[in-house]
DRENGULO-41384 format. One record per residue: residue number from 1; residue in three letters; x, y, z of N, C-alpha, C, O in turn. Coordinates in Angstrom, 3 decimals, always signed. Last residue first. Example, Ala and Ser with C-alpha at 12.3 -4.5 7.8 and 13.67 -1.06 7.14 Angstrom:
REM DRENGULO-41384
<r seq="2" type="SER" n_x="+12.850" n_y="-2.250" n_z="+7.080" ca_x="+13.670" ca_y="-1.060" ca_z="+7.140" c_x="+12.900" c_y="+0.030" c_z="+7.870" o_x="+13.409" o_y="+1.138" o_z="+8.039"/>
<r seq="1" type="ALA" n_x="+13.190" n_y="-5.690" n_z="+7.800" ca_x="+12.300" ca_y="-4.500" ca_z="+7.800" c_x="+13.200" c_y="-3.300" c_z="+7.800" o_x="+14.236" o_y="-3.319" o_z="+8.465"/>
END
This chain:
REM DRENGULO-41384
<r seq="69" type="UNK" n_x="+46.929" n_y="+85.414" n_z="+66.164" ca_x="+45.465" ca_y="+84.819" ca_z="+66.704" c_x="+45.101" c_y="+85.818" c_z="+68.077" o_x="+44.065" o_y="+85.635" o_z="+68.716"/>
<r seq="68" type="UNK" n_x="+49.151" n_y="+84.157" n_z="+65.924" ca_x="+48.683" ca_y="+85.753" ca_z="+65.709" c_x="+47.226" c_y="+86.141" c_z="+65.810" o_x="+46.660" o_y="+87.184" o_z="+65.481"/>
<r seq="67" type="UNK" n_x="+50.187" n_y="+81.751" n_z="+66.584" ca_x="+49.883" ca_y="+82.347" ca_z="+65.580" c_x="+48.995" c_y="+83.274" c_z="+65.189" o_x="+48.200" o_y="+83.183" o_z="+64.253"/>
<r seq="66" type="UNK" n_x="+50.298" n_y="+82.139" n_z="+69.319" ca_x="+51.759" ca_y="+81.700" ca_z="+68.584" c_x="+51.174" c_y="+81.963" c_z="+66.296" o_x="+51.775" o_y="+82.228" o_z="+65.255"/>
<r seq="65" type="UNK" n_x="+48.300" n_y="+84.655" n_z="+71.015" ca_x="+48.893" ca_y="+83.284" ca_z="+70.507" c_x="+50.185" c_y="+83.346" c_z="+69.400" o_x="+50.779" o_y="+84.290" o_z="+68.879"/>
<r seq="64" type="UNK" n_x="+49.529" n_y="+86.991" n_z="+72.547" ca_x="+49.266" ca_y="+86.909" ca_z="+71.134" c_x="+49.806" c_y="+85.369" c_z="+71.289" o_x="+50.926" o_y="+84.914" o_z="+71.523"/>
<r seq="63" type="UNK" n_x="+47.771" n_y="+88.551" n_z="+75.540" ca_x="+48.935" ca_y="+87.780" ca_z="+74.732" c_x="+48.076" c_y="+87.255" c_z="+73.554" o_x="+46.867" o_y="+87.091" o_z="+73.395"/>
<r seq="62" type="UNK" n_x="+45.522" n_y="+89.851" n_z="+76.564" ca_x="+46.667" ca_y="+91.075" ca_z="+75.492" c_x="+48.099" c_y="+89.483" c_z="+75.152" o_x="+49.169" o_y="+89.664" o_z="+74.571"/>
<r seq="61" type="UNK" n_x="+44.495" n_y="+87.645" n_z="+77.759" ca_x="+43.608" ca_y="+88.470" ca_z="+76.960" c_x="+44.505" c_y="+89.290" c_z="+75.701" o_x="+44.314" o_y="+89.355" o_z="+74.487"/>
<r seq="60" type="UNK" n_x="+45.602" n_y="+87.702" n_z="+80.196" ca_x="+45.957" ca_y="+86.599" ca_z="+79.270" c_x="+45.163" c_y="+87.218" c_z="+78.076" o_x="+45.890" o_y="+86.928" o_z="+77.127"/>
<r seq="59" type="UNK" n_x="+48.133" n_y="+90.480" n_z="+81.266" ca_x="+46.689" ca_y="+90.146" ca_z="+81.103" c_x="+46.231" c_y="+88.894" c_z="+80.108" o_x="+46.581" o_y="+89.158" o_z="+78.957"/>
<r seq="58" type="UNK" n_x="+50.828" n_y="+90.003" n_z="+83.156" ca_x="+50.365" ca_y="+90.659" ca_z="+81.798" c_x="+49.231" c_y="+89.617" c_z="+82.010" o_x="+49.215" o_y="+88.518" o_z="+82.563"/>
<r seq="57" type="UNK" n_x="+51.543" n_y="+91.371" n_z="+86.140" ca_x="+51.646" ca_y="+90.279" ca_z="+85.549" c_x="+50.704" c_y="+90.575" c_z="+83.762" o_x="+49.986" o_y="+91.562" o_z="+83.601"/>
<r seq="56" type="UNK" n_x="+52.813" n_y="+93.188" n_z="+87.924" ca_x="+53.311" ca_y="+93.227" ca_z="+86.305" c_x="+52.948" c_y="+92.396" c_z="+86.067" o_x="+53.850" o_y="+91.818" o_z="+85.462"/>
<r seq="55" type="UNK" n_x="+51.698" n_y="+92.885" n_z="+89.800" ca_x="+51.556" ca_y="+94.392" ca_z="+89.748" c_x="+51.901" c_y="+94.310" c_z="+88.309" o_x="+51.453" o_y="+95.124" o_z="+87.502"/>
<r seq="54" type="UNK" n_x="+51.083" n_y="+90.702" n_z="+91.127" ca_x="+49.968" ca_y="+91.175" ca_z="+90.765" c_x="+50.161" c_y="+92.780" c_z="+90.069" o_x="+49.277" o_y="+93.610" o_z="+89.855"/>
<r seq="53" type="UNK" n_x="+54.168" n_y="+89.707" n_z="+90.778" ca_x="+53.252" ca_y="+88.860" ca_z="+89.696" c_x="+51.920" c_y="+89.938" c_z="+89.614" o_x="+51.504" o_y="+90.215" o_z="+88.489"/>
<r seq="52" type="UNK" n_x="+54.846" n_y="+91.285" n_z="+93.058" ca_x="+55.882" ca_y="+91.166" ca_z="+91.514" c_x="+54.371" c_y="+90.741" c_z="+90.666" o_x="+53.681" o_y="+91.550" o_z="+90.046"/>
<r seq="51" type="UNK" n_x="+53.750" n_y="+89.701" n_z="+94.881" ca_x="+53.777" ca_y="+91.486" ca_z="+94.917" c_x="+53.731" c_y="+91.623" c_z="+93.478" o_x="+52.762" o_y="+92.004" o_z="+92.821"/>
<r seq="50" type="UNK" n_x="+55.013" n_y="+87.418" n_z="+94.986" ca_x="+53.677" ca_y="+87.466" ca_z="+94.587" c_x="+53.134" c_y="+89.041" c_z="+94.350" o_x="+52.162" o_y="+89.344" o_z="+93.658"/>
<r seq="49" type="UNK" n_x="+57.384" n_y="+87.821" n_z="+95.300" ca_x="+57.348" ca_y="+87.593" ca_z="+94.116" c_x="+55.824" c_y="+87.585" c_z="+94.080" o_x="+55.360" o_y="+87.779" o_z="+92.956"/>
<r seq="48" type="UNK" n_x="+57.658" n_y="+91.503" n_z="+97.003" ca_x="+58.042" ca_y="+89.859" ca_z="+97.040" c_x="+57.440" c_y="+89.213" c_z="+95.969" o_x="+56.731" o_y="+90.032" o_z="+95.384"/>
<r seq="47" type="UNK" n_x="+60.411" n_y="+93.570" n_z="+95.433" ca_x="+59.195" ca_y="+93.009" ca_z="+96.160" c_x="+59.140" c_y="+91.891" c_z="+96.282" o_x="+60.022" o_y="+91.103" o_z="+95.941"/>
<r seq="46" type="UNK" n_x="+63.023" n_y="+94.621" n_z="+95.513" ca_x="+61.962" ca_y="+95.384" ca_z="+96.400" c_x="+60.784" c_y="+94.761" c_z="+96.541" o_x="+60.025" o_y="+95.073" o_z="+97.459"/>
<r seq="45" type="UNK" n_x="+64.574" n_y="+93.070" n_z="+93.915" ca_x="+63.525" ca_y="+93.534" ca_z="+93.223" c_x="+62.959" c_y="+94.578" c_z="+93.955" o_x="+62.398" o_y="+95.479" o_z="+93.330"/>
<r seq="44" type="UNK" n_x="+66.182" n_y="+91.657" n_z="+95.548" ca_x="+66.887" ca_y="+92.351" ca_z="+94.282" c_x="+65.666" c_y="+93.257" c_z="+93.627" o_x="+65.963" o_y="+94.140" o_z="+92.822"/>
<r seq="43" type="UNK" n_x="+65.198" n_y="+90.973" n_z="+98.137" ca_x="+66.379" ca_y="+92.021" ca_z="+98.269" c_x="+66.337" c_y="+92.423" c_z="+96.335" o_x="+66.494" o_y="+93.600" o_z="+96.010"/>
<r seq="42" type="UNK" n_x="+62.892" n_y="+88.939" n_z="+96.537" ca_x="+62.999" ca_y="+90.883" ca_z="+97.280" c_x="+64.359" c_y="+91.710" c_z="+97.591" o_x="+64.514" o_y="+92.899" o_z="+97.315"/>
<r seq="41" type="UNK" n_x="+64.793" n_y="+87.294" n_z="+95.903" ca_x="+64.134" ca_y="+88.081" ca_z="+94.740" c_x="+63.874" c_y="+89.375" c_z="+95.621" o_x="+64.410" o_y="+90.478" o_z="+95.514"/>
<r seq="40" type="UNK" n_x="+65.715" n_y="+86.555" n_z="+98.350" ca_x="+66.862" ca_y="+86.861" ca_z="+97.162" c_x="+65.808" c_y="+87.849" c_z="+96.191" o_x="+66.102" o_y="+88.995" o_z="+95.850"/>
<r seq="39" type="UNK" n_x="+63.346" n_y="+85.112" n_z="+99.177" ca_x="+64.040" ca_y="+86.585" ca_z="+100.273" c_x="+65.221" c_y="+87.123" c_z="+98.672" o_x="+65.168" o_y="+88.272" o_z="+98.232"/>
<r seq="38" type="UNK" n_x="+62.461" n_y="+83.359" n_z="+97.153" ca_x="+61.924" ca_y="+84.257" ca_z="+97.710" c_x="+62.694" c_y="+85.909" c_z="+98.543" o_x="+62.556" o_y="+87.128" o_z="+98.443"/>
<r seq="37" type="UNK" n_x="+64.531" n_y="+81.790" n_z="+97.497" ca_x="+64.502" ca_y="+82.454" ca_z="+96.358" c_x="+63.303" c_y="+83.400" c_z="+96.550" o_x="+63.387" o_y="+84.396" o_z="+95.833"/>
<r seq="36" type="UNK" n_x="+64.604" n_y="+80.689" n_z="+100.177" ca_x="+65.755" ca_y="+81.326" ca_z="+99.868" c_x="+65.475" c_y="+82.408" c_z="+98.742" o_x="+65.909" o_y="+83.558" o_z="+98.797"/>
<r seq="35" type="UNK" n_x="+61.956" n_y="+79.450" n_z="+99.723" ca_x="+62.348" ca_y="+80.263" ca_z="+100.855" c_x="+63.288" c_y="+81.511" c_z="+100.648" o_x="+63.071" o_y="+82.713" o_z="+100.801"/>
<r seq="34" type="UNK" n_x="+62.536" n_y="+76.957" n_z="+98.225" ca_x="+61.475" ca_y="+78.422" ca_z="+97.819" c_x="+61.759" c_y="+79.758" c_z="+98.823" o_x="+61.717" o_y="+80.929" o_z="+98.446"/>
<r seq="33" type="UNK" n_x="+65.560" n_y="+75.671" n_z="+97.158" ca_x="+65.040" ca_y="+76.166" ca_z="+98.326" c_x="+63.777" c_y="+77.451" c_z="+97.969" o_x="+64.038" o_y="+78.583" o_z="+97.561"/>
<r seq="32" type="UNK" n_x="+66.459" n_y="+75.194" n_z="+94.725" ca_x="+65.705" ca_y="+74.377" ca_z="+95.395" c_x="+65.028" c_y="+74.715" c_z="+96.725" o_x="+64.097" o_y="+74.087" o_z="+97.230"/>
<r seq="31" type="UNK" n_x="+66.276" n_y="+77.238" n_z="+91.895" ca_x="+66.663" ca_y="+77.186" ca_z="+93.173" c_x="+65.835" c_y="+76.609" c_z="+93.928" o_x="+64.688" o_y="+77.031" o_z="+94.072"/>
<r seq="30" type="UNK" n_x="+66.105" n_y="+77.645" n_z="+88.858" ca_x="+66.943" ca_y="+76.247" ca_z="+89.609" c_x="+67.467" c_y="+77.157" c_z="+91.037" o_x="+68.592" o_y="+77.613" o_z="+91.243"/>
<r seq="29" type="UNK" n_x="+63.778" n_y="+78.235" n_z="+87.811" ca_x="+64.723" ca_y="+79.184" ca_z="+87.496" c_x="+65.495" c_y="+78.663" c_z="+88.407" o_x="+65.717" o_y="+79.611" o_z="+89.160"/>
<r seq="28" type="UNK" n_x="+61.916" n_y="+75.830" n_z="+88.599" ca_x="+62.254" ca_y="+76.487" ca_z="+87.191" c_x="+63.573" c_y="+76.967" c_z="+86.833" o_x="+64.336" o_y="+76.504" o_z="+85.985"/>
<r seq="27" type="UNK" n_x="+61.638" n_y="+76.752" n_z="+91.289" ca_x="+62.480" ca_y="+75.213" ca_z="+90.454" c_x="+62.329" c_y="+75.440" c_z="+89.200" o_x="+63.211" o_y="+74.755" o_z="+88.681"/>
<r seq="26" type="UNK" n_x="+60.767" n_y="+79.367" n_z="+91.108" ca_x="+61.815" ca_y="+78.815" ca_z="+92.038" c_x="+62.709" c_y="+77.767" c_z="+91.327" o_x="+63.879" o_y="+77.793" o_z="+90.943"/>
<r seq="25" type="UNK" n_x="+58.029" n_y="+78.451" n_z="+89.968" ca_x="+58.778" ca_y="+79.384" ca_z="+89.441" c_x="+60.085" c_y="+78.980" c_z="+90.198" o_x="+60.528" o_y="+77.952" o_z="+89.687"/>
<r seq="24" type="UNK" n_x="+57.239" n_y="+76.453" n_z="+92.099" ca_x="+57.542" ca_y="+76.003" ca_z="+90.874" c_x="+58.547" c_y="+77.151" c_z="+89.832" o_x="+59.508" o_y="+76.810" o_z="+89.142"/>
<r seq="23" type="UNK" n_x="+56.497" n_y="+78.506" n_z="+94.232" ca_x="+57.435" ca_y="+77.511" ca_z="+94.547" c_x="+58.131" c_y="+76.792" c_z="+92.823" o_x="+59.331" o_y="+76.717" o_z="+92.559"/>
<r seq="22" type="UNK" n_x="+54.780" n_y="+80.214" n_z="+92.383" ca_x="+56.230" ca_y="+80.611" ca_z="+92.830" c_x="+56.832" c_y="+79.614" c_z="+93.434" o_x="+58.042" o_y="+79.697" o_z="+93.224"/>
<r seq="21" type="UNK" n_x="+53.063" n_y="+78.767" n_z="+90.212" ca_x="+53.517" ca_y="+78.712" ca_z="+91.825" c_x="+54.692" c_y="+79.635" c_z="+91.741" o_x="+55.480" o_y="+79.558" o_z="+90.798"/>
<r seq="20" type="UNK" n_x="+52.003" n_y="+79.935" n_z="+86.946" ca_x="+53.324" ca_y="+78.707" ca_z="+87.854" c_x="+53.227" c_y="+79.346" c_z="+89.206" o_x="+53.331" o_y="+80.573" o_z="+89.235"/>
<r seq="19" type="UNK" n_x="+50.606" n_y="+81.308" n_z="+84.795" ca_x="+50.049" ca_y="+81.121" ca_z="+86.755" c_x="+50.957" c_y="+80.041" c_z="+87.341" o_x="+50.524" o_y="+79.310" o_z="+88.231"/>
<r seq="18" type="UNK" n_x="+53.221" n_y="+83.478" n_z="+83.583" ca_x="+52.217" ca_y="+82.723" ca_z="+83.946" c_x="+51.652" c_y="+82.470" c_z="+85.018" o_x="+51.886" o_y="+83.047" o_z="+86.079"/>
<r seq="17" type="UNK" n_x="+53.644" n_y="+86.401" n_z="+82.730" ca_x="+53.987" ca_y="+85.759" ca_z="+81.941" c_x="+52.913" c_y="+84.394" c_z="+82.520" o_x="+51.839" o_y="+84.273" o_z="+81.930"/>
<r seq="16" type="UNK" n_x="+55.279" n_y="+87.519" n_z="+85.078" ca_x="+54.725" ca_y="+87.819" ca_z="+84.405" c_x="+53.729" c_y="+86.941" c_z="+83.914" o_x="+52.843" o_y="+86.670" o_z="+84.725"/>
<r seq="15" type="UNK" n_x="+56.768" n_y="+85.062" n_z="+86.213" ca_x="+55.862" ca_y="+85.538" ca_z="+86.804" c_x="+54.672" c_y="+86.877" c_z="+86.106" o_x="+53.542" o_y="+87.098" o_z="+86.541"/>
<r seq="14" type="UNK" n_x="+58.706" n_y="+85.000" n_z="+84.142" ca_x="+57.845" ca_y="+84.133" ca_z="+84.476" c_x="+56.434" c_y="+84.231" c_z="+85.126" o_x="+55.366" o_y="+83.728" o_z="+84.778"/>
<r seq="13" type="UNK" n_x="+59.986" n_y="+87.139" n_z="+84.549" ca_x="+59.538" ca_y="+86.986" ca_z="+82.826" c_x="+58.121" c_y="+86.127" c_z="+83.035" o_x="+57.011" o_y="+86.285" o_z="+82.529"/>
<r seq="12" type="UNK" n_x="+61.433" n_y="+86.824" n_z="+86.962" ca_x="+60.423" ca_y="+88.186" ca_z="+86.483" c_x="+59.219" c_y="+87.796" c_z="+85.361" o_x="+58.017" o_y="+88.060" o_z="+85.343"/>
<r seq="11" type="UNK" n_x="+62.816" n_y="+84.688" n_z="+86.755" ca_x="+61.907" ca_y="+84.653" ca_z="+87.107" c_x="+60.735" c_y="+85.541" c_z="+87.136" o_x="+59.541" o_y="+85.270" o_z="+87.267"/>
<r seq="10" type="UNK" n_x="+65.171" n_y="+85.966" n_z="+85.050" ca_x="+64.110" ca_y="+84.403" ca_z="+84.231" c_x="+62.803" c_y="+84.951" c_z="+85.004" o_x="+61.883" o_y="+85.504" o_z="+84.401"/>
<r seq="9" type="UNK" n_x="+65.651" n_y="+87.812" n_z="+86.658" ca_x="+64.648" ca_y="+88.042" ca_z="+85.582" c_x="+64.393" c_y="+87.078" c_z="+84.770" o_x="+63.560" o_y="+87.156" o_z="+83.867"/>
<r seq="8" type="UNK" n_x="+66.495" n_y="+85.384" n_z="+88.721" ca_x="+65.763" ca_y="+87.118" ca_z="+89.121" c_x="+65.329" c_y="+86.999" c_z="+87.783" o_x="+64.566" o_y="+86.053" o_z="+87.588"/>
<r seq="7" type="UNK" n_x="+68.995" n_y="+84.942" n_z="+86.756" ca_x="+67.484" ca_y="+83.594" ca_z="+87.515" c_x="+66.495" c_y="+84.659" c_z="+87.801" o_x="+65.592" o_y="+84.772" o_z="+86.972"/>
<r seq="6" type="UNK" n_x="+70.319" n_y="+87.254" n_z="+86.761" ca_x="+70.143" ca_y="+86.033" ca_z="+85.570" c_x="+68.846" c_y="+85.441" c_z="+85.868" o_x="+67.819" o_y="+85.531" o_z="+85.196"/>
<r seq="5" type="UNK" n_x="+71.613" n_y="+87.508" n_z="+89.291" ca_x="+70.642" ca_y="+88.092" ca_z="+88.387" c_x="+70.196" c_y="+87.605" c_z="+87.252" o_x="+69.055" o_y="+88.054" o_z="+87.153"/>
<r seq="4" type="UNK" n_x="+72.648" n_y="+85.009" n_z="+89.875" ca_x="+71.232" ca_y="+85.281" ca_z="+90.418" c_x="+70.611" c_y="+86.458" c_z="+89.785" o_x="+69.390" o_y="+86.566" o_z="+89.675"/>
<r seq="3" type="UNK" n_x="+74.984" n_y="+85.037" n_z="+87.897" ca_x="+73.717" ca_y="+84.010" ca_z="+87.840" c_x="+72.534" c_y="+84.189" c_z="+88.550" o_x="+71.474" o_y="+83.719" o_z="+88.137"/>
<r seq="2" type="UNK" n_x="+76.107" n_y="+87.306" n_z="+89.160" ca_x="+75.401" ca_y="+87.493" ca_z="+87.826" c_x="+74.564" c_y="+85.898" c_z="+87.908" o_x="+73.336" o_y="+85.949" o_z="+87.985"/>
<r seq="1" type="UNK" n_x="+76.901" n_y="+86.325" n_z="+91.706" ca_x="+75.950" ca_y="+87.424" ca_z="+91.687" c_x="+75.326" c_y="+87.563" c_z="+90.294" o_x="+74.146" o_y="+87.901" o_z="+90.199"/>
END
């Protein structure tokens, strides 16, 4: 149960964060089945991961390149 919470907010961060697939988010945060990691993220989150991405995803505009740019 702690490694899937663990993967859950890798994958939060992610989905924030970029335009990766949620199938690819999935294999990222090492679950081979998209399916599975899909239903797992809603039971833990309440939503589904594309839900997740349009409601918190951060604006590419408000990220700060790597050098402050």
């Amino acid at each position: 149960a702690y490694v899937q919470r663990l993967r859950v907010e890798d994958a939060k961060r992610r989905l924030e964060r970029t335009t990766a697939s949620v199938d690819d988010v999935s294999w990222q945060v090492g679950y081979e089945d998209p399916a599975f990691f899909r239903r797992l993220f809603k039971r833990t989150t309440g939503l589904s991961p594309s839900t997740y991405r349009k409601r918190f995803s951060v604006p590419q505009f408000t990220q700060i390149s790597p050098r402050g740019r």
